[in-house]
C-alpha positions in Angstrom: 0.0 0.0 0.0 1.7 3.1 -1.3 0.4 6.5 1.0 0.0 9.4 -1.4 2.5 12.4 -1.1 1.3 15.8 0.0 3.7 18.6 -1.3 5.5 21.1 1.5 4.3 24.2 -0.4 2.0 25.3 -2.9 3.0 24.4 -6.5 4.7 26.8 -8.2 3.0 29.0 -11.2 4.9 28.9 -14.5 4.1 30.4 -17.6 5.7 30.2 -21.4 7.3 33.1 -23.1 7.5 33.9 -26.2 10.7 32.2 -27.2 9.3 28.9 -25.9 11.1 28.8 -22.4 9.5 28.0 -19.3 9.9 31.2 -16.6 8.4 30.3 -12.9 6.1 33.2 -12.2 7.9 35.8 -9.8 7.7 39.2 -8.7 10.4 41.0 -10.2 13.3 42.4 -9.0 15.7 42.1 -5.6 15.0 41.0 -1.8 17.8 43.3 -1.2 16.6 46.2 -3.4 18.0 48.3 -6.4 20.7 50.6 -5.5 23.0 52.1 -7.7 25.4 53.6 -5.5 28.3 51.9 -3.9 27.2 53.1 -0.1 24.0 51.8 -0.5 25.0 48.7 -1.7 24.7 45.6 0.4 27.4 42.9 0.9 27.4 39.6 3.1 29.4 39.3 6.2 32.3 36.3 6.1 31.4 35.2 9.1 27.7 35.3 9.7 26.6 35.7 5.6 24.0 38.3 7.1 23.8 40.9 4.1 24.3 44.2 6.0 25.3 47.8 4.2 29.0 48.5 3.5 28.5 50.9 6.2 28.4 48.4 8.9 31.0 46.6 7.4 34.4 46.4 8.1 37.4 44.5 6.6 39.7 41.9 8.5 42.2 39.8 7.3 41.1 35.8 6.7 43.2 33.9 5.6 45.7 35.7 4.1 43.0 37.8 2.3 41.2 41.1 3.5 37.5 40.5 4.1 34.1 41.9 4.8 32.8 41.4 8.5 30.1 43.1 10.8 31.6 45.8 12.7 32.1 45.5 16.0 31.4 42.3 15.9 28.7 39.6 14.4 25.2 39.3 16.4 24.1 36.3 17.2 21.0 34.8 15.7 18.0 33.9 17.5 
């Protein structure tokens, strides 16, 4: 006896363009909005990967390289 499968979410919407591709059906643009300039922009800690603005970013040294992490220090999640 073989129990049926319920999916986890709701089935996703697709529709056909023009060209004959299939495109899933999504609201356009960014979660992290469109900015066009540089102190704006967002970039991912190396530590935590929260995105935060360059702003509240600050650059260590990682192995050998010079990275991006939270300043003072990452928060941690709850």
């Amino acid at each position: 006896m073989t129990v049926p499968i319920k999916p986890s979410r709701k089935p996703e919407v697709t529709a056909i363009g023009d060209d004959g591709l299939r495109y899933v059906s999504k609201t356009p643009g960014s979660p992290f909005g469109s900015t066009s300039s540089y102190s704006a922009a967002t970039m991912s800690c190396f530590l935590c990967s929260r995105h935060r603005p360059r702003a509240m970013l600050m650059s260590r040294k990682y192995f050998g390289r010079s990275q991006s992490v939270c300043a003072p220090a990452c928060e941690p999640r709850t």
